[in-house]
N, C-alpha and C positions, 0 to 999 in steps of 0.2 A: 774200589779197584785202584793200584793194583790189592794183590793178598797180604800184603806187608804195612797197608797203611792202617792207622790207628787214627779213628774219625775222636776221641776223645784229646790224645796229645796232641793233634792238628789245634784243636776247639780252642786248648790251652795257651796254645805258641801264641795264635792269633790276639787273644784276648791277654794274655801278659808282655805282651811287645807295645813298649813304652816309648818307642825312636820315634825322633821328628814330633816329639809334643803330641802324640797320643794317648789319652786315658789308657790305665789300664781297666780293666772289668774283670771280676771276680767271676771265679767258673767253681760250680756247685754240681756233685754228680747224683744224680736224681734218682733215689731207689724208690722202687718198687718194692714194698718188703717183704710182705708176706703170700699176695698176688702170684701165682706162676703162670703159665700156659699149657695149652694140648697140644703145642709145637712139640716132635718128637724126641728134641735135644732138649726139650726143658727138666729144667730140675725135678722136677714133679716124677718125670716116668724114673728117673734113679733112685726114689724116696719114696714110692707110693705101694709097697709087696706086705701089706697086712698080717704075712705070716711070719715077717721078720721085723720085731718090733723094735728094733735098734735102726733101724733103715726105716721106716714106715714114720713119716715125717707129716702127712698131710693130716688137715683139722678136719673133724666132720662136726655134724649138727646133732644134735639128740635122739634124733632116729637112725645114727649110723650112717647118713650117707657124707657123700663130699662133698663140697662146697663148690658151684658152678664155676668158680674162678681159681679153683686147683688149689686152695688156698693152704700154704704149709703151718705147723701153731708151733707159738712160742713157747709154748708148755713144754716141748721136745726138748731137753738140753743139747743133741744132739745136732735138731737144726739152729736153734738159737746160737751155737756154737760157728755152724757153717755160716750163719749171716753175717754174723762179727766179724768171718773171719774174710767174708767177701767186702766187706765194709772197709776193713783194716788193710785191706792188699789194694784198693785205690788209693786211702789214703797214705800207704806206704810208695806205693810205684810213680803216685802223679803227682804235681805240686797243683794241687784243686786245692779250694779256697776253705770247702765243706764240704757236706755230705746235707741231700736233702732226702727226708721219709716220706714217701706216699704210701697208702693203705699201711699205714703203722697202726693195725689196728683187727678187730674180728670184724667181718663185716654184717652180723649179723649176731643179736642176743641167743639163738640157740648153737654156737658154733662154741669150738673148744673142748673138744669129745675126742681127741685122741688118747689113745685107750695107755700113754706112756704116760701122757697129760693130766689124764683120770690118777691113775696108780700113784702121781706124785701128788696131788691134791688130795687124796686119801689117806695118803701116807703122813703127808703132813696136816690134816687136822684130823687123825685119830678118826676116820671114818669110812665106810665101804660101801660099795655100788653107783650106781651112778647119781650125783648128783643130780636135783631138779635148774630147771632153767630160771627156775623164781628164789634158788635159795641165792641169799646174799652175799654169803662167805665166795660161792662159788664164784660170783660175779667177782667180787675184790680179786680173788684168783688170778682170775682169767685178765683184768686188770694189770694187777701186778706181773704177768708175764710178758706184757710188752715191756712195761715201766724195767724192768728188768734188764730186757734184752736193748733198751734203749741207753739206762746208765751203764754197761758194760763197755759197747761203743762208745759211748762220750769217755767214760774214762781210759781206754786204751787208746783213744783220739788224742787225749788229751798228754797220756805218755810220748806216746808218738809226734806227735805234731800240734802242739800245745795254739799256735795260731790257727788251727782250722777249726771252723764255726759245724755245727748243727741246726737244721730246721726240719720243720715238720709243716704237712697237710695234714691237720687236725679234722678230725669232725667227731658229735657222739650226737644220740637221736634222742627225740625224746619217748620217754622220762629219762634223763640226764639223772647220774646219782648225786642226790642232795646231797651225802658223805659219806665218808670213807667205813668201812665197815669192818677195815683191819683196827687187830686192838693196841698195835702197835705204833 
């Protein structure tokens, strides 16, 4: 409060204000990335109409359902598009230092089943229906859609605003892939 205030460019001022021999400290804006919510405004309920596969942005699991954390998939070019481009309008609007990733990631080996996601993995290795959860290509796949969606960011960060940094909260489970399984 009031409706005008901006709890991020506050965060900012405070933390790059260097008067009177104060450090400054670097301000990183924390994404959540692929995670949404059941909150009513969240991106999820604008992305989630299975009849309209251009808008139908959420990942499901290999039985078709969704993913308890609403999760959207990288697979989509369409939301891989909207996150860059939510990515790129902080980095554009605020003088933040970076950008940090959390859930940069599937949370789970059977996810990555959106049926756009499917058709592009199909499309591109010469194949039809649904992939198994054990085939390995799929896995690099699904792999290479973060990796994707992660260097697109970095490089339009890097047009944009060449000194702002990237991090990430990594994690992977085991069995961890011993290698890569692209032949590329």
């Amino acid at each position: 409060s009031p409706s005008t205030f901006n709890a991020l460019q506050a965060i900012i001022n405070a933390a790059h204000d260097t008067t009177g021999g104060k450090q400054r400290v670097e301000v990183y804006c924390w994404i959540v990335t692929f995670a949404t919510s059941t909150n009513s405004n969240s991106i999820y309920y604008k992305h989630n109409d299975p009849s309209n596969p251009d808008q139908y942005w959420v990942t499901l699991d290999d039985t078709g359902a969704e993913t308890d954390d609403k999760a959207l998939d990288p697979g989509h070019p369409k939301c891989e598009q909207y996150l860059t481009d939510v990515c790129m309008d902080l980095i554009n609007r605020f003088d933040i230092d970076g950008l940090h990733f959390d859930y940069i990631r599937f949370t789970g080996s059977t996810q990555g089943y959106n049926p756009t996601s499917v058709a592009r993995y199909n499309t591109w290795n010469g194949k039809t229906g649904q992939p198994a959860t054990s085939d390995e290509t799929f896995k690099q796949w699904r792999r290479d859609q973060v990796t994707a969606f992660v260097r697109k960011v970095y490089a339009n960060m890097l047009l944009s605003k060449p000194q702002c940094k990237l991090s990430a909260a990594l994690v992977t489970w085991t069995p961890s892939p011993a290698n890569s399984s692209r032949s590329s």
